[in-house]
C-alpha positions as CSV (number, residue, x, y, z in Angstrom):
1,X,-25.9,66.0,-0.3
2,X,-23.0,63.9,1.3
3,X,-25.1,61.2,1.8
4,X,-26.7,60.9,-1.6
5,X,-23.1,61.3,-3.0
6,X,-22.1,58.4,-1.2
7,X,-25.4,56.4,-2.1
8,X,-24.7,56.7,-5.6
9,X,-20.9,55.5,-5.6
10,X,-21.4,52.6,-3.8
11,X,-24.5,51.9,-6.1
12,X,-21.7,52.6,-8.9
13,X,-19.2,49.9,-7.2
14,X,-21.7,47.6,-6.8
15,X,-22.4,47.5,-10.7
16,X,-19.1,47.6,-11.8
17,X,-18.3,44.9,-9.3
18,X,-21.4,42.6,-10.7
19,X,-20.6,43.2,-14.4
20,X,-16.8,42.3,-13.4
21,X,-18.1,38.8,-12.4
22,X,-20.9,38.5,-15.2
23,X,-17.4,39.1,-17.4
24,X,-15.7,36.5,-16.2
25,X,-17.9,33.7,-15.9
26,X,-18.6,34.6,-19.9
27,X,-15.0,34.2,-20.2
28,X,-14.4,31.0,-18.2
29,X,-17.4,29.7,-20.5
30,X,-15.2,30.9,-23.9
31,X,-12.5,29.6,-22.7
32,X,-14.5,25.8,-21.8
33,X,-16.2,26.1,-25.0
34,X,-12.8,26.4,-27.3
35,X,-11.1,23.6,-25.3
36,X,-14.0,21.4,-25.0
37,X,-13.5,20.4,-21.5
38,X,-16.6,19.8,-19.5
39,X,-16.6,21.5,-15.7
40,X,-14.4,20.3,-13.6
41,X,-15.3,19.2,-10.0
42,X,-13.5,17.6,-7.3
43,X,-13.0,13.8,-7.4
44,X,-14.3,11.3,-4.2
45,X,-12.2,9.0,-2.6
46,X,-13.8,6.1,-3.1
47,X,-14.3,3.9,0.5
48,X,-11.4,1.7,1.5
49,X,-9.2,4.3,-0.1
50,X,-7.9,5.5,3.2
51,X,-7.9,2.5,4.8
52,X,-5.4,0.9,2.4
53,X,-3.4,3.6,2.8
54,X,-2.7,3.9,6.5
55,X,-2.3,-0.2,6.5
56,X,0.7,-0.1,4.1
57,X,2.0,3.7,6.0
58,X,1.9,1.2,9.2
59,X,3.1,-1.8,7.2
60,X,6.0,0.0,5.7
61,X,7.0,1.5,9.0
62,X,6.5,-1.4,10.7
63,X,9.0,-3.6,8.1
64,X,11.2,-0.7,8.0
65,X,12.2,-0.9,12.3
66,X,12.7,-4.8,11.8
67,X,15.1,-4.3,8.7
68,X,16.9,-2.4,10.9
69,X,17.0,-4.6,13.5
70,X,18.3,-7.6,10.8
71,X,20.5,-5.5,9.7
72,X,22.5,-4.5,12.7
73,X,21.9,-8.6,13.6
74,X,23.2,-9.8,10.4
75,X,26.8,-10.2,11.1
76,X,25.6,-12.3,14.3
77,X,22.7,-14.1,12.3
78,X,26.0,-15.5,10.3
79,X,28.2,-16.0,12.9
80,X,25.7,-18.6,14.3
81,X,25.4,-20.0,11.0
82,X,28.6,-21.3,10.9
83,X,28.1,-23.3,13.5
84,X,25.1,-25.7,12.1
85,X,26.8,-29.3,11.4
86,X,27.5,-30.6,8.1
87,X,24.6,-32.9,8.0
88,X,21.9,-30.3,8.7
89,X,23.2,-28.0,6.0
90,X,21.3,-30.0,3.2
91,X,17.9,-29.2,5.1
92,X,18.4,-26.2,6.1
93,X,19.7,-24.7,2.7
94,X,17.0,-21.8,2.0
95,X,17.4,-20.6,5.7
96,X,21.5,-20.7,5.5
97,X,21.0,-18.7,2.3
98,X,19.0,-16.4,3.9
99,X,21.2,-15.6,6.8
100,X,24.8,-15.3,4.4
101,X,22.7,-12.6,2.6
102,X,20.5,-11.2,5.6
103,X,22.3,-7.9,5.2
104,X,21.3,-7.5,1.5
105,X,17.5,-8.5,2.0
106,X,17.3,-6.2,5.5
107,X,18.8,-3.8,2.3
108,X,15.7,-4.5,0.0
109,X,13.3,-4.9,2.9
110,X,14.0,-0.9,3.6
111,X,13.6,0.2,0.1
112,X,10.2,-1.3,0.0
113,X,9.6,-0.4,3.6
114,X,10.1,3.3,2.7
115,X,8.3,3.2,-0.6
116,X,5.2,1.5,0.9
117,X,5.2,5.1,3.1
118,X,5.8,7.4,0.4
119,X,2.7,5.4,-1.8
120,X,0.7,5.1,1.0
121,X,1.2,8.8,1.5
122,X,0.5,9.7,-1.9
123,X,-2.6,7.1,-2.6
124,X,-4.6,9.3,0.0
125,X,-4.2,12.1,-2.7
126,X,-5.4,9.6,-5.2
127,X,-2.0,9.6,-7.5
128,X,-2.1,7.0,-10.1
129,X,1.6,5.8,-9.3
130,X,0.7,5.2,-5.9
131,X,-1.8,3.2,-6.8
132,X,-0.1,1.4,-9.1
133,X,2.6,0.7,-6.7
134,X,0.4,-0.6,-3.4
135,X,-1.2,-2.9,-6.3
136,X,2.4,-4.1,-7.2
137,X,3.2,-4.6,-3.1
138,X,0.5,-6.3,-2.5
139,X,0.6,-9.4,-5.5
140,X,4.1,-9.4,-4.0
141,X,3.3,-9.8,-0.4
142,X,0.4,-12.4,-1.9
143,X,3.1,-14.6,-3.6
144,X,5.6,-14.1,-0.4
145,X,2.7,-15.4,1.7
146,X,1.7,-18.6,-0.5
147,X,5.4,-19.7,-1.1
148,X,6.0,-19.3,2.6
149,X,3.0,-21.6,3.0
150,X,4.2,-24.0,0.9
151,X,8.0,-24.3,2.4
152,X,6.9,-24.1,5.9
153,X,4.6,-27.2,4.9
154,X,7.3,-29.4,3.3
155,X,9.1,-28.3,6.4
156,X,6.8,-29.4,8.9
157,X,5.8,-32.2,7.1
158,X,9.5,-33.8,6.6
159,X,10.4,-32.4,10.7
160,X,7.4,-34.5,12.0
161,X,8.1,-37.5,9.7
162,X,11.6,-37.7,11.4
163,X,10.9,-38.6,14.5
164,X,14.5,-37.2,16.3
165,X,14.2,-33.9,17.9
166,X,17.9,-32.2,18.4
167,X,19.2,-35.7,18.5
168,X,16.8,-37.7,20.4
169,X,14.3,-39.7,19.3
170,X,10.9,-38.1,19.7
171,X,7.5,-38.9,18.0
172,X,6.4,-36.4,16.2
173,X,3.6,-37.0,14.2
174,X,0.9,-36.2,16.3
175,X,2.0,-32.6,15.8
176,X,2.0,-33.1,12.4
177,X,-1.5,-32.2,11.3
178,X,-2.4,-29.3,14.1
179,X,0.7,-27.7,12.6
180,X,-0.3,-27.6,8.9
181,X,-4.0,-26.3,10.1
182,X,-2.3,-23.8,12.1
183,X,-0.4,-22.3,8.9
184,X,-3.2,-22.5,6.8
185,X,-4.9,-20.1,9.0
186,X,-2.6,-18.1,9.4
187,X,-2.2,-17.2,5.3
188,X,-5.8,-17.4,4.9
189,X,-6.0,-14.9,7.7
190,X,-3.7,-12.8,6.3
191,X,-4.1,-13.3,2.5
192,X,-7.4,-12.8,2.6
193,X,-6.9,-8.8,3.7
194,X,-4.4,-8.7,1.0
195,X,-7.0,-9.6,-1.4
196,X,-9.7,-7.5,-0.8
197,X,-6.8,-4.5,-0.9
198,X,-6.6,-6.4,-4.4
199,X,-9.5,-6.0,-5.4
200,X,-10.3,-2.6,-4.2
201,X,-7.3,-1.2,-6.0
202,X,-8.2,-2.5,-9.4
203,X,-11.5,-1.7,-8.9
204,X,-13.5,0.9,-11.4
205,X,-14.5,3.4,-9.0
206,X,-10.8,3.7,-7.4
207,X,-9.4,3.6,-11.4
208,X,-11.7,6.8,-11.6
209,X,-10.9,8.4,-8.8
210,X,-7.3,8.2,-9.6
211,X,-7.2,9.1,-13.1
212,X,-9.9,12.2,-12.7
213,X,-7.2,13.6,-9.8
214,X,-4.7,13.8,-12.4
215,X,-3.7,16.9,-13.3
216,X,-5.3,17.6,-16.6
217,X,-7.9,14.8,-16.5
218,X,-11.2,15.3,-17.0
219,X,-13.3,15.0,-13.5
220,X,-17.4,14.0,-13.3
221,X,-18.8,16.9,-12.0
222,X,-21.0,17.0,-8.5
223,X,-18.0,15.0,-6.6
224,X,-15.5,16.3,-3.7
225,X,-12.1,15.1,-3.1
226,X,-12.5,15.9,0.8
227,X,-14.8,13.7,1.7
228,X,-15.2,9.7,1.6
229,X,-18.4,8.6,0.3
């Protein structure tokens, strides 16, 4: 008797626990059906998605210990400054200007240090401002590298042209052109990585990606947001 008592109430349970889930999935389909939202699914992180991420975490870190290190070296940086003759002060004008204000751009060099983490951090969970921010860092480190190119080149170009070295006469222009090709590989090599992260962050599959892992966005169904492609 005990046991057929006990047969029927978990039989009972098991009804009651089966029309409880029937009941809600009708619900959760009302509830779609009056909002007109299709399912929503996970979103993928698209490929190069983490990789860009961890190589502006590292960058920003990276910048962030030498800002430091110019900023506790600034006062010296000028202290040497004053010392540069009259007549090399006309050359020499962008990197004089640099050292007077060293402290101020160890200052701004922080600031985008530590918001290269915080994006980099945040791009991994596909936020839209993130992305919009490493795109923003990296057309600036693109410009920073081509206009550094093209002063280092009017530098080495009018240094080799001279022909004095610290005073004494020294011929210089066979250095001139290994110089130049040197630089130039050295921005291709590292413009090129800057745009391909370019390019990846403005393309249509990461655009997606961010703006279905918005909260409130509508998300393709049969994705996860665990798992790179």
């Amino acid at each position: 008797m005990g046991r057929w008592w006990n047969g029927g109430r978990n039989a009972q349970i098991a009804r009651q626990t089966r029309c409880g889930i029937r009941r809600g999935r009708v619900v959760a389909a009302v509830r779609r059906a009056l909002s007109g939202a299709a399912p929503v699914a996970p979103v993928t992180r698209p490929r190069g998605v983490r990789l860009i991420a961890w190589a502006w975490i590292l960058t920003g870190a990276v910048n962030g210990v030498s800002a430091l290190g110019g900023l506790f070296t600034a006062g010296l940086l000028q202290g040497l400054s004053a010392q540069v003759p009259l007549a090399s002060r006309t050359a020499a004008t962008l990197p004089l200007f640099l050292i007077h204000h060293a402290a101020w751009f160890a200052v701004l060099q922080i600031a985008l240090a530590v918001l290269a983490v915080l994006a980099g951090i945040d791009f991994l969970r596909l936020r839209a401002w993130a992305r919009s921010v490493l795109e923003a860092l990296s057309w600036l480190s693109l410009a920073y590298l081509v206009s550094g190119a093209a002063y280092w080149w009017r530098f080495w170009d009018a240094f080799t042209a001279s022909g004095s070295f610290a005073g004494m006469p020294v011929d210089l222009a066979p250095y001139r052109t290994p110089g130049l090709i040197l630089v130039a590989v050295l921005v291709a090599a590292l413009a090129v990585p800057v745009g391909l992260m370019i390019r990846t962050l403005r393309a249509r599959a990461v655009r997606e990606a961010v703006a279905g892992a918005t909260p409130g966005a509508h998300r393709p169904a049969g994705v996860s947001s665990q798992r790179e492609e």
